[in-house]
PDB file of N, CA, C and O in Angstrom:
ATOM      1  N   UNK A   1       0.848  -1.177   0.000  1.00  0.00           N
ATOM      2  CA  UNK A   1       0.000   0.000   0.000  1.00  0.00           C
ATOM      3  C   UNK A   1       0.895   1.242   0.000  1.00  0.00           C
ATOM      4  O   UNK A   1       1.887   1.302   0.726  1.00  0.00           O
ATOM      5  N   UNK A   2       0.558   2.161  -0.764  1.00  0.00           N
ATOM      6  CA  UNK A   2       1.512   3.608  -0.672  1.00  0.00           C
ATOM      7  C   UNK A   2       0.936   4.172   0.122  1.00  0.00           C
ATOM      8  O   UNK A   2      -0.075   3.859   0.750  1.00  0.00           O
ATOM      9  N   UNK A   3       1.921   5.569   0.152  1.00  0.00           N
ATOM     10  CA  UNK A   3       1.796   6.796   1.456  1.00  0.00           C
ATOM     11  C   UNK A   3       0.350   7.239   0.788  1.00  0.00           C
ATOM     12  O   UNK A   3      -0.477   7.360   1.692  1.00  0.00           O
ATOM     13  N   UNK A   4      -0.206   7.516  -0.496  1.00  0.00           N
ATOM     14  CA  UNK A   4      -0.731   8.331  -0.919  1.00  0.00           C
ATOM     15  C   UNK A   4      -2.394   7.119  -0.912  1.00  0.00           C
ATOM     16  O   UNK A   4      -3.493   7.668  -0.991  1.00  0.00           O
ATOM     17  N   UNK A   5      -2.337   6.133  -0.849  1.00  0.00           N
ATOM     18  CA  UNK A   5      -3.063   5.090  -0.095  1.00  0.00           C
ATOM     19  C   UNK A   5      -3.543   5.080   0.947  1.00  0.00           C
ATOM     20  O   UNK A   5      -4.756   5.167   1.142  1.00  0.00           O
ATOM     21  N   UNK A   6      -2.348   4.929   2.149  1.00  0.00           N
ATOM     22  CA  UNK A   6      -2.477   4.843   3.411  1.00  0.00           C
ATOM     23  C   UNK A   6      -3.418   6.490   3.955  1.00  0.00           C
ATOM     24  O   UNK A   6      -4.430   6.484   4.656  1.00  0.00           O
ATOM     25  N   UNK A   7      -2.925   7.399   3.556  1.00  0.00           N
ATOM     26  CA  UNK A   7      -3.458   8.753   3.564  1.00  0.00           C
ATOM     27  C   UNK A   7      -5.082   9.314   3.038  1.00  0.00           C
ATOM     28  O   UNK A   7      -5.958  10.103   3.393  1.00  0.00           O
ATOM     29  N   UNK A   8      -4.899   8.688   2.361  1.00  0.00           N
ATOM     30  CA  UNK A   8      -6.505   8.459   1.293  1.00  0.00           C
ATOM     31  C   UNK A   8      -7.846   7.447   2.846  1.00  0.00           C
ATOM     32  O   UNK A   8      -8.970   7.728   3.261  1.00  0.00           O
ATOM     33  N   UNK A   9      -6.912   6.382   3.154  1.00  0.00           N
ATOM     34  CA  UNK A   9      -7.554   5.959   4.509  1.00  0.00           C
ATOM     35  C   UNK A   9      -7.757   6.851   5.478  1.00  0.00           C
ATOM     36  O   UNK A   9      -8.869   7.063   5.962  1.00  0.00           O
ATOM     37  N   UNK A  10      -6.471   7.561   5.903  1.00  0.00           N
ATOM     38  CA  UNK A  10      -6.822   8.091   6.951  1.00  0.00           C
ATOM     39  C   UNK A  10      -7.684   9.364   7.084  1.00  0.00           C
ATOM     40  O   UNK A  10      -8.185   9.692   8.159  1.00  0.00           O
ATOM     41  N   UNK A  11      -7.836  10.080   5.918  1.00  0.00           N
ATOM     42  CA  UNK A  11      -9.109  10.917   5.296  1.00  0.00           C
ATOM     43  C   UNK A  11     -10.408  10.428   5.619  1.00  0.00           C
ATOM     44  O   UNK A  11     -11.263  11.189   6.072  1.00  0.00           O
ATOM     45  N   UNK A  12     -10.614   9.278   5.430  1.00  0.00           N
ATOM     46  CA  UNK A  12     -11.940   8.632   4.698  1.00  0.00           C
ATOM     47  C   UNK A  12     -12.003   8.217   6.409  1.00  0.00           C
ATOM     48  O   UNK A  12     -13.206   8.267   6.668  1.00  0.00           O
ATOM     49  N   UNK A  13     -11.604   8.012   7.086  1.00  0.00           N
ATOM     50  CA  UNK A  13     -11.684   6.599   8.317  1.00  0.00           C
ATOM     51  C   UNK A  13     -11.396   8.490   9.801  1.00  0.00           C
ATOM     52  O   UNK A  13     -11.919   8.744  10.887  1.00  0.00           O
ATOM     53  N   UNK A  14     -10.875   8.872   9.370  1.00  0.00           N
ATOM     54  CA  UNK A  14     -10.505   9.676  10.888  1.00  0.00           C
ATOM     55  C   UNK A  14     -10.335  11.358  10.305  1.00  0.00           C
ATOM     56  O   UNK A  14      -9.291  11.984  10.489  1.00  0.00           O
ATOM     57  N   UNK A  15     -11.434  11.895   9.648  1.00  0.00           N
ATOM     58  CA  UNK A  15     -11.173  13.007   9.176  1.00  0.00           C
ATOM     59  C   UNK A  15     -11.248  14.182   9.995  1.00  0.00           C
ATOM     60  O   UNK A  15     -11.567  15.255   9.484  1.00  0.00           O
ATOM     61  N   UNK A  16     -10.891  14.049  11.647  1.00  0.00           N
ATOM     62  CA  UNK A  16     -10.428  15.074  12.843  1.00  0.00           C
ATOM     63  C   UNK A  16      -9.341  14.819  12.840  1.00  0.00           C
ATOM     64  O   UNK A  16      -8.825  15.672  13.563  1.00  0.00           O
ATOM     65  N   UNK A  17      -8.554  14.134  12.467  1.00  0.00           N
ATOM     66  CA  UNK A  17      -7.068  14.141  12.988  1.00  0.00           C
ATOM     67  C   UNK A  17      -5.982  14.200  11.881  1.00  0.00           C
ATOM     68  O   UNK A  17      -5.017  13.439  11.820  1.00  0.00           O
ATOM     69  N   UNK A  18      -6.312  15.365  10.875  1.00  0.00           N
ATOM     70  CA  UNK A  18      -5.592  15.088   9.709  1.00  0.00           C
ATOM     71  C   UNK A  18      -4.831  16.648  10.135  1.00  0.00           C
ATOM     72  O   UNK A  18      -5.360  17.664  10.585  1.00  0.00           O
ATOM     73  N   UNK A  19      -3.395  16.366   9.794  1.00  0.00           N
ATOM     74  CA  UNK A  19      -2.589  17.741  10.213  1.00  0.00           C
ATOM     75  C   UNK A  19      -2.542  18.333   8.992  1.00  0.00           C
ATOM     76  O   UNK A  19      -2.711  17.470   8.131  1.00  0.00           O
ATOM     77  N   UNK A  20      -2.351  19.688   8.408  1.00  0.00           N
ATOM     78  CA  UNK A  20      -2.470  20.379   7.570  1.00  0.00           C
ATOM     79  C   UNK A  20      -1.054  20.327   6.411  1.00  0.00           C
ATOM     80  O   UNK A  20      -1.045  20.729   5.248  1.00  0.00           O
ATOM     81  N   UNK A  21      -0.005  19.735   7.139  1.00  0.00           N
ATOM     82  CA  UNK A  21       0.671  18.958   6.256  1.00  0.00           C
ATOM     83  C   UNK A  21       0.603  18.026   5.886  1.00  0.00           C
ATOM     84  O   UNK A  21       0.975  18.051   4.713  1.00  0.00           O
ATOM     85  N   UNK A  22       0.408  17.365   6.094  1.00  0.00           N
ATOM     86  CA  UNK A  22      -0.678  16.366   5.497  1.00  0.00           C
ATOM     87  C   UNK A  22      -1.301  16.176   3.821  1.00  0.00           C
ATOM     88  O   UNK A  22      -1.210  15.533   2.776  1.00  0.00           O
ATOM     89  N   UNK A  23      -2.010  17.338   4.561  1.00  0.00           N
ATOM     90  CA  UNK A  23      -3.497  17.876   3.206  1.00  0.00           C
ATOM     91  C   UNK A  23      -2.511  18.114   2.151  1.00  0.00           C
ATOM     92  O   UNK A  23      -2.649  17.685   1.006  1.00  0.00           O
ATOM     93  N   UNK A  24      -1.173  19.042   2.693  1.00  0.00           N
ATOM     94  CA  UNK A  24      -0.895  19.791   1.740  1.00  0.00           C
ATOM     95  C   UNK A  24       0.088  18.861   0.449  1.00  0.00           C
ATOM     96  O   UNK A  24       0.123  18.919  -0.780  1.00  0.00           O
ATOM     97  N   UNK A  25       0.853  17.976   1.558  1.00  0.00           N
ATOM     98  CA  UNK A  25       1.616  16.696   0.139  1.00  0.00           C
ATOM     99  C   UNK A  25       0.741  16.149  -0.380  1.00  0.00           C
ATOM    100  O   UNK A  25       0.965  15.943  -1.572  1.00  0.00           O
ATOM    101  N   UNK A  26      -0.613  15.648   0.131  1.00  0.00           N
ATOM    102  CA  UNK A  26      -1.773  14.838  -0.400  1.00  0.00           C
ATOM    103  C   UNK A  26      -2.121  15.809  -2.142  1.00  0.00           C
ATOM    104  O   UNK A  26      -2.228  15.327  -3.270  1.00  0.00           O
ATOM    105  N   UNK A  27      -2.217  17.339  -1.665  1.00  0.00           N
ATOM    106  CA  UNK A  27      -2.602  18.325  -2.738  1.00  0.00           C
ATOM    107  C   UNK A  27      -1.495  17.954  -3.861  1.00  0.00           C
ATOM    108  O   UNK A  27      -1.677  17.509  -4.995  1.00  0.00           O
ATOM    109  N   UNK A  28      -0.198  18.302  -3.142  1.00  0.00           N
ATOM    110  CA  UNK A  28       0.997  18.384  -4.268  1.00  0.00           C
ATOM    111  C   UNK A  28       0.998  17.062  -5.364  1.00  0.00           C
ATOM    112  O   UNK A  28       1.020  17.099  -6.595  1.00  0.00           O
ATOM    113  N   UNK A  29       0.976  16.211  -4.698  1.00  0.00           N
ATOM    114  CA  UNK A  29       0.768  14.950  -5.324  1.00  0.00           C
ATOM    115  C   UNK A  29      -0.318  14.587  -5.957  1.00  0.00           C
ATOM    116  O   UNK A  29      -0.123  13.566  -6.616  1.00  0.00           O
ATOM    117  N   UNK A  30      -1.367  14.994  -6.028  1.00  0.00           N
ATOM    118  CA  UNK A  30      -2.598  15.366  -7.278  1.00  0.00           C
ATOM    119  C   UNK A  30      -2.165  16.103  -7.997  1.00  0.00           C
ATOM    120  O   UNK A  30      -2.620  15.535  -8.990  1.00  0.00           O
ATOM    121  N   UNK A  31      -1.831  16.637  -8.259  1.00  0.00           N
ATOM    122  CA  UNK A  31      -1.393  18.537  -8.935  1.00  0.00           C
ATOM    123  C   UNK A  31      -2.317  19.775  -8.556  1.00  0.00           C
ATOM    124  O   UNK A  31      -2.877  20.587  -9.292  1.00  0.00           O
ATOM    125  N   UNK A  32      -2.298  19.668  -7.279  1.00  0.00           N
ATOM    126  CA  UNK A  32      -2.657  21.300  -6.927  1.00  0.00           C
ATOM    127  C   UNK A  32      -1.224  21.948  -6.929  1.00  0.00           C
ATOM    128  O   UNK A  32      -0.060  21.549  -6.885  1.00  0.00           O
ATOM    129  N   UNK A  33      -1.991  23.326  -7.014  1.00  0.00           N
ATOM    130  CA  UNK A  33      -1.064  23.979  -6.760  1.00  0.00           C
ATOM    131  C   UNK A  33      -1.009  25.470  -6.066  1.00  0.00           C
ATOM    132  O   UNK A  33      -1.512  26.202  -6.918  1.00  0.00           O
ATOM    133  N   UNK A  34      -0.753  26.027  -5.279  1.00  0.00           N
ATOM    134  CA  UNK A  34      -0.816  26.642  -4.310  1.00  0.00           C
ATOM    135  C   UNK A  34      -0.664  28.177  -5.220  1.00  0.00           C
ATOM    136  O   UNK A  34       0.476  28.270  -5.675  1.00  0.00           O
ATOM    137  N   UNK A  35      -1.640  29.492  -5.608  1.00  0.00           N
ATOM    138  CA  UNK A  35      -2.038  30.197  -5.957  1.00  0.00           C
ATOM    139  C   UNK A  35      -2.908  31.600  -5.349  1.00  0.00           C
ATOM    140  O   UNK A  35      -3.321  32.502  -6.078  1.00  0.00           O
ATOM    141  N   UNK A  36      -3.069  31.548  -3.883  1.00  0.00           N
ATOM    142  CA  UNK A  36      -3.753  32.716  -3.378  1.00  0.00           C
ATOM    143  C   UNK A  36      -4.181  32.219  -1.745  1.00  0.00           C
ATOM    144  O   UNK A  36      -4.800  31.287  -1.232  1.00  0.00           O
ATOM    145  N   UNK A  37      -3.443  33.455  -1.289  1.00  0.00           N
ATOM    146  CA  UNK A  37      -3.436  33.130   0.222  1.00  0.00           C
ATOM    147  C   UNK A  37      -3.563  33.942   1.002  1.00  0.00           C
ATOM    148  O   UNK A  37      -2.501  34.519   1.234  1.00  0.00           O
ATOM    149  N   UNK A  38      -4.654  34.403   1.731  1.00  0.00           N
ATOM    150  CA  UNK A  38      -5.565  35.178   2.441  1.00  0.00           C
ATOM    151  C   UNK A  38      -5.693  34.740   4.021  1.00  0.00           C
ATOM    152  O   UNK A  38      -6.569  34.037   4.526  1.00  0.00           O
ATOM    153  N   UNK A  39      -4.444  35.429   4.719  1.00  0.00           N
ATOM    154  CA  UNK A  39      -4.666  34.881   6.579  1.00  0.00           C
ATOM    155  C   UNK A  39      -4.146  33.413   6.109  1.00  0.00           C
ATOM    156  O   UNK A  39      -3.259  32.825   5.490  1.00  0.00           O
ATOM    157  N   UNK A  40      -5.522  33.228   6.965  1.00  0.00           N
ATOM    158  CA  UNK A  40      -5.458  31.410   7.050  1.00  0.00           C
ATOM    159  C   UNK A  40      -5.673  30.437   6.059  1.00  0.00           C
ATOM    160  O   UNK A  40      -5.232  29.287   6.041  1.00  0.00           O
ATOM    161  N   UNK A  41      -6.615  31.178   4.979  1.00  0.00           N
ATOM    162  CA  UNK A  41      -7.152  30.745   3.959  1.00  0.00           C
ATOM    163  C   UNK A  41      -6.012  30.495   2.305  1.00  0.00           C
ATOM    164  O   UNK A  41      -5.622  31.398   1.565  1.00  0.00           O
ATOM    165  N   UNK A  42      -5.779  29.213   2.184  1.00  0.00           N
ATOM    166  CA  UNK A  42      -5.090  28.809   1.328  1.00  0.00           C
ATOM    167  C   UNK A  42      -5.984  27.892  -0.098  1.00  0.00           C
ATOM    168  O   UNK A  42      -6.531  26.797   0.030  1.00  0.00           O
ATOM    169  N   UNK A  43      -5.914  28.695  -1.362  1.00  0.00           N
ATOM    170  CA  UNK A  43      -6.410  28.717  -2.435  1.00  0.00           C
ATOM    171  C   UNK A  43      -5.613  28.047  -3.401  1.00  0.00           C
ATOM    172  O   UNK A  43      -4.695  28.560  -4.042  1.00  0.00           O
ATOM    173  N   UNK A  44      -6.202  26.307  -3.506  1.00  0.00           N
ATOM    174  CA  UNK A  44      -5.558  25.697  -4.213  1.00  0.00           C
ATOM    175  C   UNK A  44      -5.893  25.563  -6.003  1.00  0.00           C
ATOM    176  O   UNK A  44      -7.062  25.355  -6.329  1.00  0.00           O
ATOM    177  N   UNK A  45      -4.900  25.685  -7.014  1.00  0.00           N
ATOM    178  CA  UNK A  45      -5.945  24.927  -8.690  1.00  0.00           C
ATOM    179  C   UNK A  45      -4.895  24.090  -9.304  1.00  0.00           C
ATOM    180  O   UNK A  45      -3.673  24.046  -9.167  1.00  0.00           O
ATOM    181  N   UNK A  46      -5.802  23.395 -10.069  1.00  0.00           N
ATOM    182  CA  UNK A  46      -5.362  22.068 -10.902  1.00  0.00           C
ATOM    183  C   UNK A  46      -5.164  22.635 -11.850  1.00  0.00           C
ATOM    184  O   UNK A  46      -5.637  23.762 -11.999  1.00  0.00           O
ATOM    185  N   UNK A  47      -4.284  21.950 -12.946  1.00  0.00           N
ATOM    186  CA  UNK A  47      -4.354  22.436 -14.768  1.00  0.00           C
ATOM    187  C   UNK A  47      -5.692  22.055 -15.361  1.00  0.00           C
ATOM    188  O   UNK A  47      -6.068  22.567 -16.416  1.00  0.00           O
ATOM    189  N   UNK A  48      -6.613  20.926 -14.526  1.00  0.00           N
ATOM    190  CA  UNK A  48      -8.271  21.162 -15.184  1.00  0.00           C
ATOM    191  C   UNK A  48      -8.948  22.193 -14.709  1.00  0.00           C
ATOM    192  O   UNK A  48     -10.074  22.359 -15.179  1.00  0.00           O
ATOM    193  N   UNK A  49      -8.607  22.857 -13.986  1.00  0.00           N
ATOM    194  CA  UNK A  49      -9.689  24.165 -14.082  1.00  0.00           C
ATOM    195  C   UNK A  49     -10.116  24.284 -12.425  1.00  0.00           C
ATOM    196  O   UNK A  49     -10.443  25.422 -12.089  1.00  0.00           O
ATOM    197  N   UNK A  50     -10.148  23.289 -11.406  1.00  0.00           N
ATOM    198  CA  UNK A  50     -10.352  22.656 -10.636  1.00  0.00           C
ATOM    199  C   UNK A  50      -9.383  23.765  -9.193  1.00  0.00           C
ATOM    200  O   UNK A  50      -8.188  23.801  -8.900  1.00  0.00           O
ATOM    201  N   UNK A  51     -10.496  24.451  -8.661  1.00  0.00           N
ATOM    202  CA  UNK A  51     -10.130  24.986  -7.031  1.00  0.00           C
ATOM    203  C   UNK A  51     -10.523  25.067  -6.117  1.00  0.00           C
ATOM    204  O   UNK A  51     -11.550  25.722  -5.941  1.00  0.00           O
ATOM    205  N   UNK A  52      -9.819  24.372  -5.009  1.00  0.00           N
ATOM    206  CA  UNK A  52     -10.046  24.259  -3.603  1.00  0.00           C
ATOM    207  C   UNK A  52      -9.241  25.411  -3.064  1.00  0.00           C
ATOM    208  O   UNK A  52      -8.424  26.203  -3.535  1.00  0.00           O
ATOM    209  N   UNK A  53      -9.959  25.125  -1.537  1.00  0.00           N
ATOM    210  CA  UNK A  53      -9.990  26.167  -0.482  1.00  0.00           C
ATOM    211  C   UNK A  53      -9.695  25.620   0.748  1.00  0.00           C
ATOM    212  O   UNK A  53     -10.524  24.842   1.221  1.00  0.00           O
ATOM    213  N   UNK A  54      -8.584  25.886   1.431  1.00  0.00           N
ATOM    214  CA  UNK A  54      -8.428  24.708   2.847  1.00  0.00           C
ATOM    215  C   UNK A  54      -7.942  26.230   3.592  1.00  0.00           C
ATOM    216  O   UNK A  54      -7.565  27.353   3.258  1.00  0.00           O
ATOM    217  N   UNK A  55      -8.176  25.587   4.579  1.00  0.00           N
ATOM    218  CA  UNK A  55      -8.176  26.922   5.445  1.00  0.00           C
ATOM    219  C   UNK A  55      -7.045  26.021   6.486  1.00  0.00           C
ATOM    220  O   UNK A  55      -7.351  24.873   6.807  1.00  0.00           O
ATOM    221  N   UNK A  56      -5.907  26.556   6.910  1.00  0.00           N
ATOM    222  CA  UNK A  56      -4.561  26.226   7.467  1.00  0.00           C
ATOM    223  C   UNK A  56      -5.021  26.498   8.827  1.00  0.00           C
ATOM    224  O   UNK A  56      -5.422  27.630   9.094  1.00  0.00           O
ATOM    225  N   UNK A  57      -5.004  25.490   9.804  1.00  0.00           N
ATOM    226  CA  UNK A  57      -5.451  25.895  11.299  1.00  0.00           C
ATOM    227  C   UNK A  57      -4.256  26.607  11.735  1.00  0.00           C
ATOM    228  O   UNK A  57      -3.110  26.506  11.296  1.00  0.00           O
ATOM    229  N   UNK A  58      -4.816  27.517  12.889  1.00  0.00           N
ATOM    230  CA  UNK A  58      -3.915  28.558  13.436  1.00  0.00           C
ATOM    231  C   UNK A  58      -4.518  28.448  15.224  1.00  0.00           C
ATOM    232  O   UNK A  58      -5.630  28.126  15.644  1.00  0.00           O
ATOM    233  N   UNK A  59      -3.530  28.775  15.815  1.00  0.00           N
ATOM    234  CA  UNK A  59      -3.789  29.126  17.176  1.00  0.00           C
ATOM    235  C   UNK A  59      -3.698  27.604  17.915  1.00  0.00           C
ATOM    236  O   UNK A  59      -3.152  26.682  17.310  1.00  0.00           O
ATOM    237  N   UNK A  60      -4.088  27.468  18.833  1.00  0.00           N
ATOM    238  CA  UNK A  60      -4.031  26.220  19.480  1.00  0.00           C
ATOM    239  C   UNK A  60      -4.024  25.100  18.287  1.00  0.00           C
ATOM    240  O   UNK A  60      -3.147  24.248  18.430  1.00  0.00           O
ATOM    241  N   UNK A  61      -4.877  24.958  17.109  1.00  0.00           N
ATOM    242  CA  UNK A  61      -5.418  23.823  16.929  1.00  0.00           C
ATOM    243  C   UNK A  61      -4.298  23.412  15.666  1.00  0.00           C
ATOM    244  O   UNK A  61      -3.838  24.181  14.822  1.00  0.00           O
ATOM    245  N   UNK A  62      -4.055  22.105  15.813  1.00  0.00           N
ATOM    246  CA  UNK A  62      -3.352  21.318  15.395  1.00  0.00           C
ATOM    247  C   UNK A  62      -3.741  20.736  14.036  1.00  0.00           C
ATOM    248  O   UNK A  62      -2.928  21.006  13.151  1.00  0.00           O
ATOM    249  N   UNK A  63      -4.682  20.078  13.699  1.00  0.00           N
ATOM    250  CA  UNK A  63      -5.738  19.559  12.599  1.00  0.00           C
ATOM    251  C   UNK A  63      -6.395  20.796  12.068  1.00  0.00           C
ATOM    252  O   UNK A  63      -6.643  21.880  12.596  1.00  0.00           O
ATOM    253  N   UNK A  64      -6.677  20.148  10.449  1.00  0.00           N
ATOM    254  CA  UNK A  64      -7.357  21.008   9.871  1.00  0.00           C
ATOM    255  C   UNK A  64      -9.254  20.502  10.427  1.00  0.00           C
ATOM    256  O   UNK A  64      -9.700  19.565  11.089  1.00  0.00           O
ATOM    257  N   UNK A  65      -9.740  21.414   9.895  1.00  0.00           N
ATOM    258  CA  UNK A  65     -11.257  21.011  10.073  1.00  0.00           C
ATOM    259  C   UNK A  65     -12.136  19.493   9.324  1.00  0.00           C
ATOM    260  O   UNK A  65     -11.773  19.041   8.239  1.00  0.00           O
ATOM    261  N   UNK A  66     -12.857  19.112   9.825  1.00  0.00           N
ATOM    262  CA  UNK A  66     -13.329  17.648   9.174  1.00  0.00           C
ATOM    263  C   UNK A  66     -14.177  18.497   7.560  1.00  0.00           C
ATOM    264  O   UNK A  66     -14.209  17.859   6.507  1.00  0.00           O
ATOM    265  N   UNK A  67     -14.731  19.822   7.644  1.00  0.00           N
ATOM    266  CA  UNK A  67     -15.763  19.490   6.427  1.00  0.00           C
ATOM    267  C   UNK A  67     -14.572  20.081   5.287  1.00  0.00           C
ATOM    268  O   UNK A  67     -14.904  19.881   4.119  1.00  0.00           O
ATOM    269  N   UNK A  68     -13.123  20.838   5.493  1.00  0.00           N
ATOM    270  CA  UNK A  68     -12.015  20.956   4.329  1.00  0.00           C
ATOM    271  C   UNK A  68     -11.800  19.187   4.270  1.00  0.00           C
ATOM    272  O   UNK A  68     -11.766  18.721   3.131  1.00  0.00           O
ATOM    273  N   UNK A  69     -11.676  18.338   5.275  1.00  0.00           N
ATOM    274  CA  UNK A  69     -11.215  17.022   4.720  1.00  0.00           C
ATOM    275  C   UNK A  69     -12.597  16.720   3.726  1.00  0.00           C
ATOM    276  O   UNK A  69     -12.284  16.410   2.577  1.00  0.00           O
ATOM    277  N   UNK A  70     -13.443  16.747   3.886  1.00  0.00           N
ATOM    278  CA  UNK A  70     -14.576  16.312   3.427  1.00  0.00           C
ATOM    279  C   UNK A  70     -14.600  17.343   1.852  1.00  0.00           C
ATOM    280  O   UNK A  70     -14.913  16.863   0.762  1.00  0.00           O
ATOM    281  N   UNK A  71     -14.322  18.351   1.998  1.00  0.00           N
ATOM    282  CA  UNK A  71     -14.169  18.855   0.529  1.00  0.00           C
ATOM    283  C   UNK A  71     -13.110  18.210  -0.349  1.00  0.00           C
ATOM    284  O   UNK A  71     -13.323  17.942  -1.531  1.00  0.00           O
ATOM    285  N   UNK A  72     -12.121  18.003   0.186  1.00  0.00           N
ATOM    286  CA  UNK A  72     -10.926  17.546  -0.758  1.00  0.00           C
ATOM    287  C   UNK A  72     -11.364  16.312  -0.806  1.00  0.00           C
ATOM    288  O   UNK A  72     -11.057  15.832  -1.898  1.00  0.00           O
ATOM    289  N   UNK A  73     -12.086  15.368   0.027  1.00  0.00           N
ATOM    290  CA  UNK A  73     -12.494  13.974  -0.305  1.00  0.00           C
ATOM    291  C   UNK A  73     -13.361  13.975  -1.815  1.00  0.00           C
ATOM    292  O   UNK A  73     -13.092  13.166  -2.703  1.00  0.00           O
ATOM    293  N   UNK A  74     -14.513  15.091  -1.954  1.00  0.00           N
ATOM    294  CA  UNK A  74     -15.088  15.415  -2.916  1.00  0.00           C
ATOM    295  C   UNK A  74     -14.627  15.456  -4.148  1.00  0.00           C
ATOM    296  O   UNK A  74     -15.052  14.780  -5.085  1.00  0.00           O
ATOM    297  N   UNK A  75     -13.186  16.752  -4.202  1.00  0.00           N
ATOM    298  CA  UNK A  75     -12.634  16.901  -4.928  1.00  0.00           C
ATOM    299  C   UNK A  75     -11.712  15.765  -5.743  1.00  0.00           C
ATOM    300  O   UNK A  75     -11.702  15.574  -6.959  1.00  0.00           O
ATOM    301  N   UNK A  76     -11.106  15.216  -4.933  1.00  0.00           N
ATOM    302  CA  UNK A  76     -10.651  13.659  -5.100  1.00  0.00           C
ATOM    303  C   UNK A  76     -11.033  12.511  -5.999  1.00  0.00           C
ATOM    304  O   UNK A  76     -10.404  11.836  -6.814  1.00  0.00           O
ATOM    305  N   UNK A  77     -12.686  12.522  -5.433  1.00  0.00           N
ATOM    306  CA  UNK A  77     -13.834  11.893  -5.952  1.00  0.00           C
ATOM    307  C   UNK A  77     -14.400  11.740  -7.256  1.00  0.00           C
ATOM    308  O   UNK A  77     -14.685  10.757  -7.940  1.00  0.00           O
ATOM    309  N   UNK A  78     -14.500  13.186  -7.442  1.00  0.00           N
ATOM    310  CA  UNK A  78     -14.638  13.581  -9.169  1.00  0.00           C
ATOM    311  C   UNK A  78     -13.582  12.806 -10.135  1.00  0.00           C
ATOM    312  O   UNK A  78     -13.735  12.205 -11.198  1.00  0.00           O
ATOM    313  N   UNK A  79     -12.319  13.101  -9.230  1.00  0.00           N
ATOM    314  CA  UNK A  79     -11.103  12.649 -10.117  1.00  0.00           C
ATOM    315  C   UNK A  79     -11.162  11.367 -10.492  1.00  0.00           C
ATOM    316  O   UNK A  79     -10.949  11.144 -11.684  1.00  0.00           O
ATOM    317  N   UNK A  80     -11.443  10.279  -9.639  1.00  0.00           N
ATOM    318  CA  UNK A  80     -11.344   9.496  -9.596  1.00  0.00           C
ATOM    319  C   UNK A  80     -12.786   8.892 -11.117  1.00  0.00           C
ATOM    320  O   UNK A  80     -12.598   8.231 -12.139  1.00  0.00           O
ATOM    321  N   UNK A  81     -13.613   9.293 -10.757  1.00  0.00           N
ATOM    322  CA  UNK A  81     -15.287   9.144 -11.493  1.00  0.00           C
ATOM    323  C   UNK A  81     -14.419   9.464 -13.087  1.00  0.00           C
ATOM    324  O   UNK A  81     -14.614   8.919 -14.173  1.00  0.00           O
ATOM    325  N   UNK A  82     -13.618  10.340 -12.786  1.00  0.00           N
ATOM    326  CA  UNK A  82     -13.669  10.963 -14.407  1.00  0.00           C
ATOM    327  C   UNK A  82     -12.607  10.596 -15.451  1.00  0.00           C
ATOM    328  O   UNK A  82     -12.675  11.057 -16.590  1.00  0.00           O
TER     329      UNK A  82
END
């Protein structure tokens, strides 16, 4: 099983405990690519046309939020369908 496997699990199975580095090799390794960045708010696009929005936790919290895991699961999803 690869990293990009094992990671794809831990999305799908425990999407509170995903650290924001994480998200972000998970992105690189699709082909996002990092394009507009506002505070916390990090604005990802694909060469299909394709942009997400993950918002980088700040302050105490360690993990990103479950419904950004749940968007990039989405985003993922399509890819996969298409």
């Amino acid at each position: 099983m690869t990293r990009r496997h094992k990671l794809l699990d831990q999305l799908r199975n425990s999407p509170g405990n995903i650290r924001f580095s994480q998200v972000e090799a998970l992105l690189k390794h699709e082909g996002f690519v990092l394009f507009n960045q506002r505070g916390s708010h990090r604005a990802y696009h694909r060469a299909d046309g394709r942009v997400l929005t993950i918002v980088k936790p700040h302050g105490g919290r360690k993990t990103c939020h479950p419904s950004d895991i749940r968007k990039l699961l989405e985003a993922l999803r399509h890819d996969n369908n298409a």
